[in-house]
C-alpha positions in Angstrom: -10.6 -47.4 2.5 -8.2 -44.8 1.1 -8.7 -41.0 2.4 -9.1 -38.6 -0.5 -6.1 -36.6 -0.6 -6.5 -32.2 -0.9 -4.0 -30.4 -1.8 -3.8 -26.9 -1.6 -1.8 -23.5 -2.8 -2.5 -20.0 -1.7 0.9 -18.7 -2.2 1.9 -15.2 -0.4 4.3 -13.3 -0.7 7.2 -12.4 2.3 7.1 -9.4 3.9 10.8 -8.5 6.1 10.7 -12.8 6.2 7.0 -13.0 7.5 4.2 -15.0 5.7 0.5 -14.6 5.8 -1.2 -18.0 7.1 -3.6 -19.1 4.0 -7.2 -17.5 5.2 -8.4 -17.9 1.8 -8.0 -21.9 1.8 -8.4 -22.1 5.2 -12.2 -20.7 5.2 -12.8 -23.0 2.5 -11.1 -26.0 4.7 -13.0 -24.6 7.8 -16.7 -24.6 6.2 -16.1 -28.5 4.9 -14.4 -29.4 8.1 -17.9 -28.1 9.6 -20.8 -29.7 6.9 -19.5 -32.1 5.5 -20.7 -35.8 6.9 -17.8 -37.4 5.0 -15.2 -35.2 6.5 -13.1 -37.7 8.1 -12.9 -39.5 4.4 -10.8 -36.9 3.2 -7.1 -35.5 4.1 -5.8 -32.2 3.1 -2.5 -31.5 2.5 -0.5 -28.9 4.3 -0.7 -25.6 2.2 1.6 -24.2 0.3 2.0 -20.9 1.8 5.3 -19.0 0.1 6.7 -19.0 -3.1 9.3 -22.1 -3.7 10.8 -23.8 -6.3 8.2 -25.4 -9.0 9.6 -28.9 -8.8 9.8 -28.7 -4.9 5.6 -27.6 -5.3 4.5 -30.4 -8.0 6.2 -32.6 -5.4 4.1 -31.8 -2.2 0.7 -32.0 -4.8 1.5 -35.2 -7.1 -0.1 -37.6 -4.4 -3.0 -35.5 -4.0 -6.8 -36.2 -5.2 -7.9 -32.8 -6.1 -5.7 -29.8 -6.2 -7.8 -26.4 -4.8 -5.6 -23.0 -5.9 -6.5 -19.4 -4.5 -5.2 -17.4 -7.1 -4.0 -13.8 -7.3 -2.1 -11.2 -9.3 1.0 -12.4 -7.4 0.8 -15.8 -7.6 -1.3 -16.4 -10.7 1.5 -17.4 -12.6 3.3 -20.1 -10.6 0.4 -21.5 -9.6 -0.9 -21.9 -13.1 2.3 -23.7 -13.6 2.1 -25.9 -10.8 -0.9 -26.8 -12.0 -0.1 -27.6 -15.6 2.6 -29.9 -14.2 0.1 -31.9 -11.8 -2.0 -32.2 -14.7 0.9 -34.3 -17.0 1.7 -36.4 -14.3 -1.7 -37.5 -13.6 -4.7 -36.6 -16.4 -7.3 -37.5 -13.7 -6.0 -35.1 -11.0 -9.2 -32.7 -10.2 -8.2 -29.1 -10.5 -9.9 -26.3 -9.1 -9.3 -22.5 -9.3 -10.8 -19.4 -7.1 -9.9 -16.4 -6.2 -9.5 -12.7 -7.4 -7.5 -13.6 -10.4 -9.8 -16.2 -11.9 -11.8 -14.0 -13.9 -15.6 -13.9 -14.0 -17.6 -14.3 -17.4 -17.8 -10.6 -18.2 -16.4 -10.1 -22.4 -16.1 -14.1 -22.3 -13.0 -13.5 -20.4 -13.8 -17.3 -17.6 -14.1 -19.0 -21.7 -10.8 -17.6 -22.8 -9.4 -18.4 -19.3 -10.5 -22.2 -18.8 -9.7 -22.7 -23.2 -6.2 -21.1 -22.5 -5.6 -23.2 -19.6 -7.5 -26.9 -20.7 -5.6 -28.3 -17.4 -8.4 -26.6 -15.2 -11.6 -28.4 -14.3 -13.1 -25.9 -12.9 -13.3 -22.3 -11.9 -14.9 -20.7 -9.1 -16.2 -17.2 -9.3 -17.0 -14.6 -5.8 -17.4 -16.7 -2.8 -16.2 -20.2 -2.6 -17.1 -21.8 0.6 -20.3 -23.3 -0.7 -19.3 -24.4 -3.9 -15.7 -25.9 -2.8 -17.9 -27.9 -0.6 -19.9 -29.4 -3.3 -17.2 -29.9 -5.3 -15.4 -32.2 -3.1 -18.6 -33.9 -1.4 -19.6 -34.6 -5.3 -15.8 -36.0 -6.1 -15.5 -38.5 -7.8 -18.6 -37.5 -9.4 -17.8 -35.1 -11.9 -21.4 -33.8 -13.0 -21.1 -30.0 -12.4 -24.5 -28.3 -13.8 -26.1 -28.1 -10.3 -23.2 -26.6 -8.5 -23.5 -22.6 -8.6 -21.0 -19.5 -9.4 -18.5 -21.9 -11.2 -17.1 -22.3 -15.3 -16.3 -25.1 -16.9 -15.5 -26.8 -20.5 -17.1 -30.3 -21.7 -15.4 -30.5 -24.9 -14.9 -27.4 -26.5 -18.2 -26.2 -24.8 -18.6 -23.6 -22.2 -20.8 -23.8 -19.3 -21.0 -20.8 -16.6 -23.2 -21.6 -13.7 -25.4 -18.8 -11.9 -24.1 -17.1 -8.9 -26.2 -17.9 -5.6 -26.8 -14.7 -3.5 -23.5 -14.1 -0.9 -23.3 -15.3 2.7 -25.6 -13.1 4.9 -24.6 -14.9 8.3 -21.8 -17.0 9.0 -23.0 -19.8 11.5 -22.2 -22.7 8.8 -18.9 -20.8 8.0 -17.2 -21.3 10.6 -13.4 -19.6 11.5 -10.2 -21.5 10.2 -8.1 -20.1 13.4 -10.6 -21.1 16.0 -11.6 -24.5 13.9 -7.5 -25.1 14.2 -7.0 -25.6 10.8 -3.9 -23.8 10.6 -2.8 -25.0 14.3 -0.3 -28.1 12.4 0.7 -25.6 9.4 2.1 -23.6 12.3 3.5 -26.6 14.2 5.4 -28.0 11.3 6.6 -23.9 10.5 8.2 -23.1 13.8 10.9 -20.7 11.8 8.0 -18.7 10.5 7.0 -15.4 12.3 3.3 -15.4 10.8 0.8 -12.5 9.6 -2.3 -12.7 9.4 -5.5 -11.9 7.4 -8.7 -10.6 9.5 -12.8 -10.5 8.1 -14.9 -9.1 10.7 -17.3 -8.4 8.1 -17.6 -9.3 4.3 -18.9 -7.0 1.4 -18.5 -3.2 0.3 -21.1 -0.7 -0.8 -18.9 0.9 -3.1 -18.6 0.6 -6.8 -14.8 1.6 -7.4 -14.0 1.0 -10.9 -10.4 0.1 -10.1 -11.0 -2.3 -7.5 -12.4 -6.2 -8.0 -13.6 -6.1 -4.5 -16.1 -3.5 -4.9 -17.0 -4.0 -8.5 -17.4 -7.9 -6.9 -20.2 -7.4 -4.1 -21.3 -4.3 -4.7 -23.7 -5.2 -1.9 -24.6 -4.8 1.8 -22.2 -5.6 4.2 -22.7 -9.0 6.3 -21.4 -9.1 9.4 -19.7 -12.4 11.7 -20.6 -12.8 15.0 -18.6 -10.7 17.6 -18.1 -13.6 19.6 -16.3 -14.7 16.8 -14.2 -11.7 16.2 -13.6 -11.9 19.6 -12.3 -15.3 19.9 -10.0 -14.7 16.7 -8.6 -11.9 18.4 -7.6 -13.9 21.2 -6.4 -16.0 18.6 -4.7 -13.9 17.2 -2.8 -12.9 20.8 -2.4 -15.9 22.0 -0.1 -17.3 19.0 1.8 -14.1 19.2 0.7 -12.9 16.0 2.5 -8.9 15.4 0.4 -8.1 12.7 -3.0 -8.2 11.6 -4.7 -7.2 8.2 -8.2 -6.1 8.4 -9.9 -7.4 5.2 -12.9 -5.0 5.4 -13.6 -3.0 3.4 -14.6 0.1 5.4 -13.5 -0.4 8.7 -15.1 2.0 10.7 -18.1 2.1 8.8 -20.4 0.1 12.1 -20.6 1.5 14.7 -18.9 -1.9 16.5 -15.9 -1.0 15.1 -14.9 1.1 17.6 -15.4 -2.2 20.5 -13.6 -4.2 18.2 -10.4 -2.0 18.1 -11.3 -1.6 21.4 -10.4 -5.1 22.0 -7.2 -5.2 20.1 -6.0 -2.7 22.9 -6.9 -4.4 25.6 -5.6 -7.7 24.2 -2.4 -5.3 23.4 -2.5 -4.5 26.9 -2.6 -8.2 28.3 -0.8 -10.2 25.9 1.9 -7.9 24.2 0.1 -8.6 20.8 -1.0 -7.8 18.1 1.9 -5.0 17.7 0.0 -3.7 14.6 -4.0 -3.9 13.6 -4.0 -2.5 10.0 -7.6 -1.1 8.9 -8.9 0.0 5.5 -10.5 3.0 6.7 -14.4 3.4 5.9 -14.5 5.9 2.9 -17.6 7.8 5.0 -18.6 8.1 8.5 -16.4 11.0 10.0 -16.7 10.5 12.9 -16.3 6.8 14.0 -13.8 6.5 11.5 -11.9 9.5 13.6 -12.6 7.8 17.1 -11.4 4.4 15.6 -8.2 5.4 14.2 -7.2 7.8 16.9 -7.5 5.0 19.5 -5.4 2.8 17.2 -3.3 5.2 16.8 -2.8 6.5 20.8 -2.0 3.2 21.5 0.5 2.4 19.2 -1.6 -0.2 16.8 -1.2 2.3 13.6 1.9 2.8 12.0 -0.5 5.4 10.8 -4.2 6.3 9.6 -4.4 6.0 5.8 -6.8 8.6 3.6 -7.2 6.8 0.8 -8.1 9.3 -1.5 -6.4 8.3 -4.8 -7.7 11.6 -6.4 -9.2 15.0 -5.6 -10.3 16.0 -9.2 -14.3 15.8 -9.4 -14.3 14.5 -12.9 -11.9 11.8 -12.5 -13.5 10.9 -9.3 -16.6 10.3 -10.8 -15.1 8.7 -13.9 -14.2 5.5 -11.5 -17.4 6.0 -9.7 -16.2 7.4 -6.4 -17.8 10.4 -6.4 -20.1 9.7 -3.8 -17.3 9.9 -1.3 -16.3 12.9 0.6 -13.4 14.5 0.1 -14.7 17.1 2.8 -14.4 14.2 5.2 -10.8 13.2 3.8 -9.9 16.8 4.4 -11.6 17.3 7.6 -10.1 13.6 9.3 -6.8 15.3 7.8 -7.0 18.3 9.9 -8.0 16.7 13.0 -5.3 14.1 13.1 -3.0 16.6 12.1 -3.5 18.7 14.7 -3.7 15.6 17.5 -0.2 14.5 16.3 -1.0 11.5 14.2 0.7 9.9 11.5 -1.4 9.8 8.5 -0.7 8.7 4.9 -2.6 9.8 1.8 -3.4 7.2 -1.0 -3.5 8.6 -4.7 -3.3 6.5 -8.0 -1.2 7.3 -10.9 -3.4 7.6 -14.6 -6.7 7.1 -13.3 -8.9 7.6 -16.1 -10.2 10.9 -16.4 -6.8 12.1 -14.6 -4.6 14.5 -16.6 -0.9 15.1 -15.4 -2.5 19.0 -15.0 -5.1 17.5 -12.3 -2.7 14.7 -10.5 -0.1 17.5 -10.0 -2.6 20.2 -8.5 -4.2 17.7 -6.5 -0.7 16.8 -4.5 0.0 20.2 -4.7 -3.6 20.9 -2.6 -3.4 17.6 -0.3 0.4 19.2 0.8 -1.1 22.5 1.5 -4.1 21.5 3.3 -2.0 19.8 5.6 -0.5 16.6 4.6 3.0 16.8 5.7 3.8 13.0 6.5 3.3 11.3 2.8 1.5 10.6 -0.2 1.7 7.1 -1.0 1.7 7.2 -5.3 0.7 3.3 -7.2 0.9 3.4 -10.3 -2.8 2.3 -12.2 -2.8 -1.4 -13.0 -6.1 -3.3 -14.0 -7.3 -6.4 -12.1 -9.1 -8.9 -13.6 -12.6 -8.6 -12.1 -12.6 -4.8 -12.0 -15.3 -3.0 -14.2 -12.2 -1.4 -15.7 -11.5 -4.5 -17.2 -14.4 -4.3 -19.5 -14.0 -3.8 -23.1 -16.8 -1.1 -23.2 -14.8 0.7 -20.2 -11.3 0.6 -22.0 -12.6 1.4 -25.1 -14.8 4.7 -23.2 -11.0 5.7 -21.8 -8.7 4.5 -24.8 -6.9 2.7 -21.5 -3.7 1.3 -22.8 -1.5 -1.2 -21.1 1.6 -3.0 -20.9 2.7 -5.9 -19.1 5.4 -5.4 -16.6 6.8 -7.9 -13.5 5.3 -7.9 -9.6 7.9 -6.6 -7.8 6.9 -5.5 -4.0 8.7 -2.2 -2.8 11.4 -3.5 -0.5 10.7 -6.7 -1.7 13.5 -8.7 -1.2 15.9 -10.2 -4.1 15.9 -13.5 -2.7 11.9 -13.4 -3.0 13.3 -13.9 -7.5 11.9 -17.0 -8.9 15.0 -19.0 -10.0 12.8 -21.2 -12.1 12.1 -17.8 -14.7 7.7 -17.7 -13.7 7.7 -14.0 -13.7 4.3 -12.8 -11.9 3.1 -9.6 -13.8 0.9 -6.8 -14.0 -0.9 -4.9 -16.4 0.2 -1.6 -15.1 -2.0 1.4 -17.4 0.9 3.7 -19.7 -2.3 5.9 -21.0 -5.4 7.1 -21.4 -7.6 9.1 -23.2 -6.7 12.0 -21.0 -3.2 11.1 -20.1 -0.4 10.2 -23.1 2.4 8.1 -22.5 4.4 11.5 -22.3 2.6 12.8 -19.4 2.5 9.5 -17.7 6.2 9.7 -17.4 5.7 13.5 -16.8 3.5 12.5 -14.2 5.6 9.5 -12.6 8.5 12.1 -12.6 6.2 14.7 -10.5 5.3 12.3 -8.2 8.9 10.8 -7.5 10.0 14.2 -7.1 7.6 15.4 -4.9 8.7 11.6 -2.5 11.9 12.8 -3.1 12.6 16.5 -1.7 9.0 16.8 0.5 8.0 13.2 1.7 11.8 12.1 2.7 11.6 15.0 4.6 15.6 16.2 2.7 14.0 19.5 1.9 10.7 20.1 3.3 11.6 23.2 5.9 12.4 25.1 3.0 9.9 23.9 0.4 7.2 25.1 3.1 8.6 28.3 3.8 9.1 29.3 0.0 5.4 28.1 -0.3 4.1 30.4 2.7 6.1 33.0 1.9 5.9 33.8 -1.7 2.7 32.3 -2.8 4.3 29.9 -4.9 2.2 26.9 -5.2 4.1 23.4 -3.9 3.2 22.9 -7.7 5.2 25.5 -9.1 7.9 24.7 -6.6 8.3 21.1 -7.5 7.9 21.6 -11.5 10.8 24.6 -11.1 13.3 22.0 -9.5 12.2 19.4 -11.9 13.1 21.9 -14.7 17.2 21.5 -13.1 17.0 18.5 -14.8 19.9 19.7 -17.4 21.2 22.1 -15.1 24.9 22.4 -15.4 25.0 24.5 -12.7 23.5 22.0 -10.4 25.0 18.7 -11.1 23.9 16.7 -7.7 20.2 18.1 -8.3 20.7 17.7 -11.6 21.6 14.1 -11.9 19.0 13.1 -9.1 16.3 14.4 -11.2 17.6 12.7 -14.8 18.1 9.7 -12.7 14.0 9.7 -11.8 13.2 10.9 -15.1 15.2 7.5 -17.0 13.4 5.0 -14.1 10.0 6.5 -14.8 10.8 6.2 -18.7 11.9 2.6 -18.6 8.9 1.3 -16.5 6.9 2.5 -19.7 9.6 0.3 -21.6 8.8 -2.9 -19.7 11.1 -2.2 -16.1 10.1 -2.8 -12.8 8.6 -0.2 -10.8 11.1 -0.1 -8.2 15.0 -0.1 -8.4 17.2 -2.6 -6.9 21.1 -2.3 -6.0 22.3 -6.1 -5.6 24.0 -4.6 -2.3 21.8 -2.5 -0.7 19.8 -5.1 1.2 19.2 -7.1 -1.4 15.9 -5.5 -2.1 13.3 -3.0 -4.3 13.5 0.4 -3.2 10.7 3.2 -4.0 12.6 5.7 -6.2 12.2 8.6 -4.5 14.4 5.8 -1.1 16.2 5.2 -3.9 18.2 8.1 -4.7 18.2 9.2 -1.0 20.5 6.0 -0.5 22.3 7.1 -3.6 22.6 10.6 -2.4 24.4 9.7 0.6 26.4 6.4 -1.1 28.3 8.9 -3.5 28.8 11.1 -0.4 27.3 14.0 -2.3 24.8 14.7 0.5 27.0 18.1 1.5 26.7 19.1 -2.2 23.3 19.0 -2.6 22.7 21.2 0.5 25.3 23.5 -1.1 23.3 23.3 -4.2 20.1 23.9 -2.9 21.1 27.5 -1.0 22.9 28.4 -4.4 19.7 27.8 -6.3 17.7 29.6 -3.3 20.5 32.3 -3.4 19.8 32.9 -7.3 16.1 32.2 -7.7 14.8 34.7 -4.4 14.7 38.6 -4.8 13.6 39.2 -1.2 17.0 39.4 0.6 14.7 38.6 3.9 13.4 35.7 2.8 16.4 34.5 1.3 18.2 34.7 4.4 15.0 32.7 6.4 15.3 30.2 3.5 19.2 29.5 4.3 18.1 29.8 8.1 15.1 26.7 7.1 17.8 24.9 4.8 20.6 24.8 7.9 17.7 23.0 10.2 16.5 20.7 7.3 20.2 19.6 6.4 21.0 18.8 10.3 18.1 17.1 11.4 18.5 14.3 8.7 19.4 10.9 10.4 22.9 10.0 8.9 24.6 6.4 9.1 27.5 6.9 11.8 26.4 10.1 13.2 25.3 9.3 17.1 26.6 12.8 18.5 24.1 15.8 20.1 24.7 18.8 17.9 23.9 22.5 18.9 22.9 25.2 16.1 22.2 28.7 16.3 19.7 30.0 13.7 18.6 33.5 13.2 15.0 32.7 13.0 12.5 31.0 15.3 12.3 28.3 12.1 11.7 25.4 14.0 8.3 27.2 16.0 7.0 28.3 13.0 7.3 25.1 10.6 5.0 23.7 13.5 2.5 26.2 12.9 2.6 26.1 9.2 1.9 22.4 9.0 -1.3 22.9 11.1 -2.3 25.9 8.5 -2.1 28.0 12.0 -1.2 31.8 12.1 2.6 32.5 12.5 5.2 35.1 13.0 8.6 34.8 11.6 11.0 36.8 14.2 14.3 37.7 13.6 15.9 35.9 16.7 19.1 33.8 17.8 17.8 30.7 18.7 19.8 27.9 19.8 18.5 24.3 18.9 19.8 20.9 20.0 19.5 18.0 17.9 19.2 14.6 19.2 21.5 11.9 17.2 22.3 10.2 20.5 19.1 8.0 20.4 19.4 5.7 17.9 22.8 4.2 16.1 23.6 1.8 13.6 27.3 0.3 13.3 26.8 -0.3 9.2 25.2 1.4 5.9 22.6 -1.9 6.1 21.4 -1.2 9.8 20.9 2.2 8.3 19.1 1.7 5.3 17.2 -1.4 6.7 16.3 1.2 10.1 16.0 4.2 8.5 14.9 4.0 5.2 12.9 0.9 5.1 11.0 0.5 8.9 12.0 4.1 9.5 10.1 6.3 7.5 6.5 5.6 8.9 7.6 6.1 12.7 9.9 8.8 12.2 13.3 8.3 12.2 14.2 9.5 8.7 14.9 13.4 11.0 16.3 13.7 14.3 14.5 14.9 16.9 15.2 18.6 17.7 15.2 20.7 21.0 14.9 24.4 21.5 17.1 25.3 24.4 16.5 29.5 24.4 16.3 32.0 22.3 16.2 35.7 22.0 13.8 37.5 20.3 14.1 41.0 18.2 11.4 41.7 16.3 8.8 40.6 13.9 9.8 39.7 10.5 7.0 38.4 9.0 3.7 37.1 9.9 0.3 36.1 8.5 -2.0 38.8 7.2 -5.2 38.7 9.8 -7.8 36.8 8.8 -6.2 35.1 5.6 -6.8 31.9 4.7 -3.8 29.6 4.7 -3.3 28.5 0.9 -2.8 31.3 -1.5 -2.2 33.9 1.7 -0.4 37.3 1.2 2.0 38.4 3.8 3.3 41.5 5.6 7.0 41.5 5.4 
């Protein structure tokens, strides 16, 4: 008797030439390897895992029975396409769709879906282990209406099937990495470094209007066994696996969390892997979530601890339904990690409804002065498919306008291009009814700015000083330079700015959100990387540092603080790591700068002496014998672990007096000082 033949696609995309393994076909492999009595009847196909040519996919799925897709807002596209193809060579092929893309019946959109694309049999909709299973246990059968949470047509008539409540335990669900279902996908692969996706627990409390995972469950969290977790984390070790992404939701939230990251140390210890455990960190529970990421982070399994905050205004927080979240906690974790001397990263989201540029720009402006130092991480708004923001009623509430623009990953590599012209693409949000499509690109310009001078670390010394010192705002500070757009007198700063100003103006034509240079690795660079490269390419970096004490020169009254500012922008300019500088260098400044840009990062009381102090920076630790080693180093892997600034040594220092220090008692943001 011939085997039934399963094909499968869960297409990922590459990160620096690493692939995900296929978790979400491989669960769904796993639970009918596991229940199914005619298991050994059937014989799935090896997955396709990457992006390749469409022929080259039709190929690996014309012999197949059934074709099962997990779809997503990368991959939705090609695999459509793959699909339509299988479906002309062979009418009778049995087609199945899941997965985040496939959209659920909400506004008719699973009817327009399965009409649009007649080639589908059938959808899926939230968890698919179950249904999958009776699909292909029913197959060749094709009588559907007792099968739950799928769509399909007869005819021109659509049929949506309840939803059955989600998994609460996982004993018939068994794990694809300890059931080995991805042990010959790896065997046949043995070029592939692989990544890998991690559940210890499935569901979120949380009701984010943005997100489909949220908006999705909205329900209590289930839990898998700890053995389990256990075992996969072995797994996980054992097959040398660098990096692990935790799925959950709110890692942190249980209070097993903590022995489970406790585990990947140990096994970090013994094995040498995982190198990295990335965790969505619990949007409550201080405390655990505190304990969890500091171990991670003490033991070098964080590249950093990320506050996902995407806003701090009230109203638009409660506008996407995330106003039951702290920010207290955001601020408080922010402080404490700050002062323990780890890395964090804080999350916002570009033209959230409810947002207005006057909000976003005040609310980086606070984060920066309440003490994040490291980086904001900006997206840009685009709507998923299951997310309640994709409901009419919800657009039409927020006016929510859109266009369509491509998928492009930031450093996302050229090669990565489809030749064969299937474009993935987003819906990326260009307004709302708080936000026009003038202050969108007011607002993209803020925020590439803000990457730019601060987050790239090429003027953040003096950006802090002028902050603390003349009760500027970082707002008004980054609007003022933004304003030296058509600056004759400034033509480096000048450029740079225009230069953000036409990117952020031709996403909202249709462009990508990141720019490429055919040379420059070959890959998508954030724009604020972007015009660092640039910067440096055109060998203008001297000029702009020229530029930046002329404007500080002509734009400071305080002859003090104008020579502290020259003082901050003769460290800032040094301690940038350069391509083909691998030399020691010894300053003198006139200021203990360097002592008191600590302090003012932690928010802590300082004094500004006048003093000679002579400083040592270290360019002897790292080299790079090309502009790629740099940019790929630096720029790329670089700017999370620190190497975008050379470390810098105080060797002595003499002190003469006091110049300026912090008014007792004052609060650190809006301070006045005694100069």
């Amino acid at each position: 008797m011939k085997k039934i033949k399963v094909g499968t696609a869960q297409i990922n995309n590459g990160f620096a030439g690493q692939y995900y393994l296929p978790y979400s076909i491989g669960i769904l492999h796993a639970y009918f390897m596991h229940n199914s009595n005619k298991y050994n009847s059937y014989e799935f196909l090896p997955t396709i895992y990457k992006r390749e040519p469409l022929n080259d996919c039709v190929k690996k799925l014309e012999n197949c029975h059934i074709a099962l897709f997990s779809s997503y807002v990368w991959n939705e596209k090609i695999s459509l396409k793959i699909a339509e193809e299988l479906k002309k060579k062979d009418p009778n092929k049995f087609i199945i769709f899941g997965g985040p893309s496939v959209p659920d019946n909400t506004d008719g959109r699973a009817e327009l879906f399965l009409k649009k694309h007649r080639f589908i049999d059938v959808c899926v909709h939230q968890e698919g282990e179950r249904t999958s299973f009776m699909l292909l246990e029913n197959f060749p059968n094709k009588i559907y209406e007792d099968i739950p949470n799928i769509s399909f047509l007869k005819g021109d008539k659509y049929f949506n099937n309840p939803n059955i409540p989600r998994l609460k335990t996982f004993e018939k669900a068994p794990s694809p990495y300890l059931c080995g279902v991805f042990d010959d996908l790896i065997k046949q692969n043995p070029q592939e470094r692989w990544l890998a996706s991690w559940e210890t627990n499935r569901g979120c409390p949380f009701s984010c209007a943005y997100c489909d995972w949220g908006s999705a469950t909205n329900s209590k969290v289930s839990r898998m066994e700890l053995d389990r977790v256990f075992d996969e984390m072995d797994w996980f070790s054992k097959k040398k696996i660098e990096f692990i992404f935790c799925c959950d939701a709110n890692f942190g939230m249980l209070p097993r969390d903590y022995d489970i990251a406790l585990k990947a140390v140990e096994n970090k210890k013994k094995y040498g892997y995982p190198h990295v455990l990335s965790v969505q960190n619990t949007k409550n529970a201080r405390e655990r979530a505190y304990k969890v990421q500091k171990l991670l982070a003490e033991n070098g399994l964080s590249k950093g601890v990320t506050l996902a905050m995407q806003s701090v205004d009230l109203h638009t927080l409660k506008e996407i339904k995330r106003d039951n979240i702290s920010i207290a906690d955001y601020q408080e974790l922010q402080k404490r990690f700050t002062k323990d001397g780890i890395t964090t990263y804080t999350e916002f989201i570009l033209a959230l409804p409810g947002d207005t540029y006057e909000s976003f720009a005040n609310g980086v402006s606070d984060v920066i002065q309440a003490g994040q130092h490291n980086r904001i991480q900006f997206n840009n708004l685009s709507i998923l498919p299951n997310a309640e923001m994709a409901n009419k009623d919800y657009v039409t509430k927020h006016k929510i306008e859109t266009i369509k623009i491509p998928i492009v990953n930031p450093h996302g590599s050229l090669d990565e291009t489809p030749e064969d012209g299937i474009l993935e693409e987003q819906e990326l949000v260009i307004s709302t009814k708080n936000l026009s499509k003038e202050n969108w690109i007011k607002t993209r310009v803020y925020a590439s700015i803000s990457e730019f001078f601060y987050f790239n670390k090429l003027l953040q010394i003096p950006i802090l000083f002028m902050h603390k010192l003349t009760n500027k705002s970082i707002r008004q500070i980054f609007e003022e330079l933004i304003c030296l757009k058509n600056n004759k007198k400034f033509p480096v700063l000048s450029s740079i700015i225009s230069s953000i100003h036409d990117h952020a103006a031709a996403i909202l034509d249709g462009g990508a959100e990141f720019r490429l240079k055919k040379d420059w690795l070959g890959i998508y660079w954030p724009p604020g990387e972007y015009e660092y490269i640039n910067l440096l390419r055109k060998k203008e970096f001297n000029k702009f540092y020229d530029e930046c004490k002329t404007y500080i020169n002509t734009n400071i009254e305080d002859d003090k603080i104008k020579k502290i500012l020259n003082d901050c922008i003769l460290v800032n300019k040094k301690m940038m790591r350069l391509p083909f500088e691998n030399k020691d260098e010894n300053i003198i400044t006139k200021y203990n700068i360097l002592e008191t840009f600590e302090l003012m990062k932690q928010n802590a009381n300082f004094e500004i002496k006048e003093k000679d102090a002579s400083l040592k920076i270290i360019k002897s630790d790292f080299s790079f014998k090309n502009w790629d080693e740099w940019m790929r180093e630096v720029i790329w892997y670089g700017h999370r672990s620190g190497k975008y600034t050379c470390k810098i040594i105080e060797i002595n220092s003499e002190n003469k007096k006091t110049l300026i220090k912090n008014k007792e008692g004052s609060n650190i943001i809006g301070n006045s000082f005694i100069v």
